[in-house]
C-alpha positions in Angstrom: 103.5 -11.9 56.2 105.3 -10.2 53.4 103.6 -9.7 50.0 105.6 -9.3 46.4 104.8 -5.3 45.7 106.7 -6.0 42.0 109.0 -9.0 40.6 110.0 -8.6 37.0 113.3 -10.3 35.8 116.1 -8.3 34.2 116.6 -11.2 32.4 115.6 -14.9 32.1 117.7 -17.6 30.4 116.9 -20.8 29.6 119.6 -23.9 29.5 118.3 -27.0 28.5 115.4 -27.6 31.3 116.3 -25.1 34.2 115.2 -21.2 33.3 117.6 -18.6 35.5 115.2 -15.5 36.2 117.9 -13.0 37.0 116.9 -9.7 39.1 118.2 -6.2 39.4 117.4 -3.1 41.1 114.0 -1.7 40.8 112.7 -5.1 39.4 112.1 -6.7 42.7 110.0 -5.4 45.5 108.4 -6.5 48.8 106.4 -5.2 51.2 106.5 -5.5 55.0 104.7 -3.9 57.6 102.8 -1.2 54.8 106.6 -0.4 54.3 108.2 -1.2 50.2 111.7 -2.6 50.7 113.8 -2.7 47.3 115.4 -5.5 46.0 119.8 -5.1 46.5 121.7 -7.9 44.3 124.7 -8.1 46.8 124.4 -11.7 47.2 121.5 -13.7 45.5 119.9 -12.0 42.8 118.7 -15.0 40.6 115.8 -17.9 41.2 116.6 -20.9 39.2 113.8 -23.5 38.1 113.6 -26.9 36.9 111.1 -26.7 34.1 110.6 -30.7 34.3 109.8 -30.7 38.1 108.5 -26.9 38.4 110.5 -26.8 41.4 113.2 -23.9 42.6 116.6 -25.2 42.8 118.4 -22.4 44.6 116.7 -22.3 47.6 119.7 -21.4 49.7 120.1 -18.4 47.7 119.8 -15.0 50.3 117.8 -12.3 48.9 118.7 -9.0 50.1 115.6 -6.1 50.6 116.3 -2.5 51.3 114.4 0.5 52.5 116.6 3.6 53.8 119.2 1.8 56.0 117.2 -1.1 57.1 117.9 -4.5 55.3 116.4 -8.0 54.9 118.2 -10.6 54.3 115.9 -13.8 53.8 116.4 -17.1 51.6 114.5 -18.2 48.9 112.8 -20.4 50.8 112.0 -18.7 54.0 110.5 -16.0 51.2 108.4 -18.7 49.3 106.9 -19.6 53.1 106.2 -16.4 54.0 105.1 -14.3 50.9 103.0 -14.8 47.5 106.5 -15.3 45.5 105.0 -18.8 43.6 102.2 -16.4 42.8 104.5 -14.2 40.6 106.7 -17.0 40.0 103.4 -18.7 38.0 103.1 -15.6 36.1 106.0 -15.4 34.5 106.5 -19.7 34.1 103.2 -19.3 31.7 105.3 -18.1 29.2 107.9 -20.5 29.3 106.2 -23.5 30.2 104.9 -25.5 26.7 101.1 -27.5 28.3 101.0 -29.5 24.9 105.2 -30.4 25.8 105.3 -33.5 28.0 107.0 -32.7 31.0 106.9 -36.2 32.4 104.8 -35.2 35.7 102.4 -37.5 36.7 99.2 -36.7 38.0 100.4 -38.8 41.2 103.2 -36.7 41.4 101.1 -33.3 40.6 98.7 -34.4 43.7 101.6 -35.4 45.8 102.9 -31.8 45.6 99.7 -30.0 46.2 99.4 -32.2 49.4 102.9 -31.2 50.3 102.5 -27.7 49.6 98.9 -27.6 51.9 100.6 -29.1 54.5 104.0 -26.7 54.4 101.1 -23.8 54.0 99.4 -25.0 57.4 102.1 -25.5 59.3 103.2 -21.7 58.5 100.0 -20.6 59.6 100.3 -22.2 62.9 104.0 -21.1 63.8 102.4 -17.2 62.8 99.0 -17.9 65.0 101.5 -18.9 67.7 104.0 -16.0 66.8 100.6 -13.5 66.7 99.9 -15.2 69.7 103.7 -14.5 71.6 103.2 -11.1 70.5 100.4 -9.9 71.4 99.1 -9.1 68.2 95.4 -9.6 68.1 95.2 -8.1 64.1 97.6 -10.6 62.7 96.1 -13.2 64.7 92.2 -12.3 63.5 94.0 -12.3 59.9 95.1 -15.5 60.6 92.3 -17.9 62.1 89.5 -15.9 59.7 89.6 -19.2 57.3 89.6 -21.6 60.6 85.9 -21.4 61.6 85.3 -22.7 58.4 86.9 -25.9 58.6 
């Protein structure tokens, strides 16, 4: 799993209902493995959201990480499976998203999502058990299958 060290736009822009969060070097870290890779804006280097939906539209967009001569290159939406990137992503949405503005979500719609999201979340955690699992990696497994007792 990869966890969001630092994410802080160089800019953010918003047209009409979609709000571009634009990234440079030094504003976007991750880390893997105990190792910091830096953000490198060679190809993506902006996350675009619909304000009305709350949903990322560039999803395709490749993100480029760096640490000495080793690069990452993941999409958007391999990164929002694998990391805490919608945790970040909430912070900084606070400040442009209005509560008292009607967004025309319904509650249906707002539960829909969560179910969808829950579901995407599980599924991840399988394919990593079964990953931790290929790998003999007893650690990441533990990690994993902590919360599954529970259930």
């Amino acid at each position: 799993m990869l966890s969001v060290q630092r994410m802080t736009p160089f800019f953010t822009k918003q047209e009409d209902f979609r709000l571009r969060l634009v990234f440079a070097y030094q504003y976007f870290s991750i880390i893997k493995g105990g190792e910091v890779f830096q953000f490198v804006p060679t190809e993506g280097k902006e996350i675009v959201i619909n304000l009305k939906s709350l949903q990322v539209e560039n999803l395709g967009e490749i993100f480029v990480f760096q640490r000495g001569s080793r690069f990452l290159r993941l999409p958007l939406y391999q990164l929002l499976l694998i990391s805490d990137l919608h945790i970040h992503l909430n912070t900084i949405l606070e400040g442009h998203v209005n509560p008292n503005k009607d967004t025309n979500v319904s509650e249906d719609v707002i539960i829909e999502s969560e179910h969808i999201i829950a579901t995407l979340e599980n599924e991840n955690r399988i394919r990593m058990i079964d990953y931790a699992l290929e790998t003999d990696d007893l650690s990441l497994f533990h990690k994993l299958t902590e919360g599954l007792q529970e259930i």
